[in-house]
Structure formats: C-alpha cells, structure tokens
N, C-alpha and C positions, 0 to 999 in steps of 0.2 A: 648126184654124179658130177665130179669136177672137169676142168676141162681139159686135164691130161687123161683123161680116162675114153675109153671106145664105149660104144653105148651098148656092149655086153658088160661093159664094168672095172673090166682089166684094164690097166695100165697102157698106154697108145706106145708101140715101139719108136716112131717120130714124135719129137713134141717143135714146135713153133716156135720163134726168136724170143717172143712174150712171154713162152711158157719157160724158158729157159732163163730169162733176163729176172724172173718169179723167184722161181726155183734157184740161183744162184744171188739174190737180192743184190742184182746190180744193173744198171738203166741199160735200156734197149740198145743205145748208139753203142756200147761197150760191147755187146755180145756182138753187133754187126762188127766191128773194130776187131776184134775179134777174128773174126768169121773171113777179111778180106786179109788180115796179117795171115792166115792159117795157123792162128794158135787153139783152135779148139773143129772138132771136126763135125763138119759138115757136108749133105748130100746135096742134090739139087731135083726136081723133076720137075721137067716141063717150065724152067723158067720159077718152081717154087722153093727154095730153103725151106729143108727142115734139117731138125739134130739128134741124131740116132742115138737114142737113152741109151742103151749099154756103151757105147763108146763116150760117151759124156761124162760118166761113172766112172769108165774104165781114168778120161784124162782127169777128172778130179781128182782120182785117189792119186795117181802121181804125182800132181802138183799141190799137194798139202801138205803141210811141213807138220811130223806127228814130234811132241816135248823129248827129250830124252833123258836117260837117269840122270845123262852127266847136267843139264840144265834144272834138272832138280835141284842139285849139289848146289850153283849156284845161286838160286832162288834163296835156299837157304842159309846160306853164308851173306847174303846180300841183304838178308832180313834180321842178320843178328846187330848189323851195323847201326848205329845213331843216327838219326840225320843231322846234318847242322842243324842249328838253331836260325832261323832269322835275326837279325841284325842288318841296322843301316850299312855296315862294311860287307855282310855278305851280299847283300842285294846290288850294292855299289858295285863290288868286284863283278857279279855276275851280269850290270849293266854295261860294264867296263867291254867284258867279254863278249856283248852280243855289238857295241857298238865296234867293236875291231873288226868282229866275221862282219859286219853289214857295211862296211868299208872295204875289206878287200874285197869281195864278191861287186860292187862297183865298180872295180879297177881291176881286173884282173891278171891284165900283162902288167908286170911289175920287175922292172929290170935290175935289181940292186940299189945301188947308190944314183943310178942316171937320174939326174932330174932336168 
C-alpha cells in the first residue's frame, strides 16, 4: 500500500504537498510557490494543507498543452529540411550571434546614436 492510498486501499481523496510535489515530479518549494500564488488549488484544515485529487486532475488537464494536427504538419516539413553542415563560418556566425544577444542583454537601455 502506497502512501496516497487509505488503508482500505483506495486512492486518499486529499494527498499532501510531497505527495503531490511526487506525483507531478517537481520540488516541494514549487508546489508551496504554487499554493501561496493560487495557481493550483488547495484546502486547509485546522492549520494543515492538503490538495484535493479531483481538483488537481481537473487543473492539470487544463494546463497541458495537447500536440495539434496543425504542429504535426510542421514537424514534418521541419524534418524534410537539411541541416547546415558545420563549418568554421557557421559556428563563427553563430558565435557572432550569441556574442550581440549577450551584449545587448547587458546594456539594455540603448538610446540610438547617444553615446
């Protein structure tokens, strides 16, 4: 018997911050982060959290993004494509490019021509 389970066996209608931090394999402080934003629902009694399984299910399935035909289409038009090849010029360009984002992101007010 696991420990979302009642010691009849069935499934426990509340499960615990742990049980739910498990069950979504994501760390404890996130499900409280969570829990104090009001992004996912929870009861309290007597001073204890817990989080009511069908309404946990119910906010999963709305915030899970299901594939669609049309990102099918795309996958597979994206997969008929080449890749570049490597080359010292693509890798340059591509250092080129990460060396500009990681400069403006340092500077980010940037007024024109003022210097």
């Amino acid at each position: 018997m696991g420990p979302n389970t009642e010691d009849n066996g069935t499934p426990s209608e509340f499960l615990t911050a742990a049980e739910v931090a498990a069950w979504f394999r994501v760390g404890l402080s996130t499900i409280y982060y969570w829990r104090a934003s009001g992004r996912i629902p929870s009861v309290t009694f007597n001073g204890i959290v817990r989080f009511p399984r069908q309404q946990l299910t119910a906010w999963m399935q709305q915030h899970t993004s299901c594939p669609s035909a049309l990102s099918d289409q795309v996958s597979e038009r994206a997969s008929e494509t080449r890749p570049r090849t490597l080359t010292h010029r693509t890798m340059g360009a591509a250092a080129a490019r990460v060396r500009r984002r990681m400069i403006s992101s340092k500077n980010p007010i940037h007024h024109g021509d003022d210097h």
